[in-house]
C-alpha positions in Angstrom: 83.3 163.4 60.8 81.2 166.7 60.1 77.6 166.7 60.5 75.1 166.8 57.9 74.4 170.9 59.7 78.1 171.0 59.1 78.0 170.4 55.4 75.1 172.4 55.0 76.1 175.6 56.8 79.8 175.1 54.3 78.1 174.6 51.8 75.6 178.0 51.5 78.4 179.8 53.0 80.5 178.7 49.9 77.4 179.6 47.5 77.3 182.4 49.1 80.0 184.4 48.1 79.6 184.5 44.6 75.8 185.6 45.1 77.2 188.5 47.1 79.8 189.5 44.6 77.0 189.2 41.8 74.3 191.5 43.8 77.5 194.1 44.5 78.4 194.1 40.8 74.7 194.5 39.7 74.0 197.2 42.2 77.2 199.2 41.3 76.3 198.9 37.3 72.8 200.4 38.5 73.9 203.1 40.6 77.6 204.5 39.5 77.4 207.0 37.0 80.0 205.3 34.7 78.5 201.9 34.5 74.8 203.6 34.0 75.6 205.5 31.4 77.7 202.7 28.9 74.4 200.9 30.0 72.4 203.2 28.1 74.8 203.4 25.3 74.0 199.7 25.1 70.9 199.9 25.1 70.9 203.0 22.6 73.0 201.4 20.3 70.8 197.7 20.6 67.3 200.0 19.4 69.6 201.6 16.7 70.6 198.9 14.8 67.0 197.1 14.8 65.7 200.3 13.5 64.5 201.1 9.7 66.3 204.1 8.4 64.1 206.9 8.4 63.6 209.8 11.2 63.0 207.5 13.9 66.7 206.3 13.4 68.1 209.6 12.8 66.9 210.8 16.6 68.3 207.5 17.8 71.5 207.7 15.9 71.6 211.5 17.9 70.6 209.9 21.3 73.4 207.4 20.7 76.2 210.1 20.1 75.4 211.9 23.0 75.2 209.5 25.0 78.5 208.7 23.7 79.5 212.3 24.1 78.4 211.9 27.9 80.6 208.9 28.9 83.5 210.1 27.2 82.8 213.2 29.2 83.4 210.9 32.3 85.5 209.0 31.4 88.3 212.0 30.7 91.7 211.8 32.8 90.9 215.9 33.7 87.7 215.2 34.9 88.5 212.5 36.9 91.0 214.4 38.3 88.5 217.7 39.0 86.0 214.9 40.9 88.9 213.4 43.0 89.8 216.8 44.3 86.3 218.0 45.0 85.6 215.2 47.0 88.9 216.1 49.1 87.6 219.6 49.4 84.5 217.8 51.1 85.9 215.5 52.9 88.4 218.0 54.6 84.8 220.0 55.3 83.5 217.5 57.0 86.8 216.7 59.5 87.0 220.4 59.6 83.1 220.5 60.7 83.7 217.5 63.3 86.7 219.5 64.9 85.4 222.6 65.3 82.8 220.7 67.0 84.2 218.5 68.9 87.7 220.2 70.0 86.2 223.5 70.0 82.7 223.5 71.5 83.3 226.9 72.9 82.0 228.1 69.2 78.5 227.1 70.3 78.8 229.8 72.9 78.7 232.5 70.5 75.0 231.4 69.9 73.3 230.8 66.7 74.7 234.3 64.9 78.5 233.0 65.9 77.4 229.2 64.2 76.1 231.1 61.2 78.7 233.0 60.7 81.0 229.8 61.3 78.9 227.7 58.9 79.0 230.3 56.2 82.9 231.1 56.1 83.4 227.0 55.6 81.0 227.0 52.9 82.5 230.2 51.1 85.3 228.2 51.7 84.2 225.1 49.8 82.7 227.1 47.0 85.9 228.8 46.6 87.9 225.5 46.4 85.5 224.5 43.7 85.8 227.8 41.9 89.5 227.2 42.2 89.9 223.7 41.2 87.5 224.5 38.3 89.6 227.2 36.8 92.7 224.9 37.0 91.4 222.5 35.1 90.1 224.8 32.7 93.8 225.7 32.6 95.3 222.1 32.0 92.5 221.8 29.3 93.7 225.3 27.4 97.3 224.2 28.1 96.9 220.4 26.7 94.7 222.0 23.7 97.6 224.7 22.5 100.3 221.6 23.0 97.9 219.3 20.4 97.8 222.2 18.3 101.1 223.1 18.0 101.9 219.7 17.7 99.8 219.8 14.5 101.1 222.4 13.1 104.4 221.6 13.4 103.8 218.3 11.6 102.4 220.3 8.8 
């Protein structure tokens, strides 16, 4: 027969969980970039339609399509993409930083002028993936537009 600690403990432990998963979802709609900006939009959109027309609604009605503007922005398959691989390019900084300290101390040797010089070719490195990765999808974008456009004009 369980205790009446027993019952108590099972039952926070059981209220528990969905307080956690409500605090986790409330602190990710606060602090991702996605979720913070369709808040605005809410929001935006919620003060638009309470307004009287008039300039005060016009500068809302702008606010709410570029905030619009913004998400979709974000929301786009290429940028996705472009954000997914800069975030490798870091991540594969990082393990490359940790190696070369920790399987090759030896670069410490070459005192602070040889860890400069280390530091800087990784981040010319990193700069250069970004430079790269931005001009490819710069690329995809040019190369989706002419398909849409040709596609248009041969439904014409």
């Amino acid at each position: 027969m369980p205790t009446g600690v027993e019952v108590l403990q099972t039952t926070i432990a059981v209220l528990f969980v969905p307080a956690v998963a409500s605090a986790t979802t409330w602190l990710a709609r606060r602090f991702c970039k996605e979720p913070r900006l369709l808040l605005r939009l809410e929001r935006l959109a919620a003060i638009y339609t309470d307004l009287p027309h008039g300039s005060m609604r016009d500068e809302f009605a702008r606010r709410v399509t570029d905030a619009g503007a913004e998400l979709n922005a974000r929301l786009d398959p290429l940028s996705r993409k472009e954000r997914r691989r800069k975030r490798k390019v870091i991540a594969w900084l990082v393990v490359g930083s940790a190696f070369l300290v920790l399987v090759f101390p030896g670069h410490a040797a070459l005192g602070p002028a040889g860890s400069n010089i280390v530091s800087l070719a990784l981040g010319a490195n990193a700069v250069a993936a970004f430079l790269l990765i931005e001009r490819d999808t710069r690329r995809e974008r040019a190369a989706i537009d002419a398909e849409q456009t040709s596609e248009r004009s041969a439904l014409r």
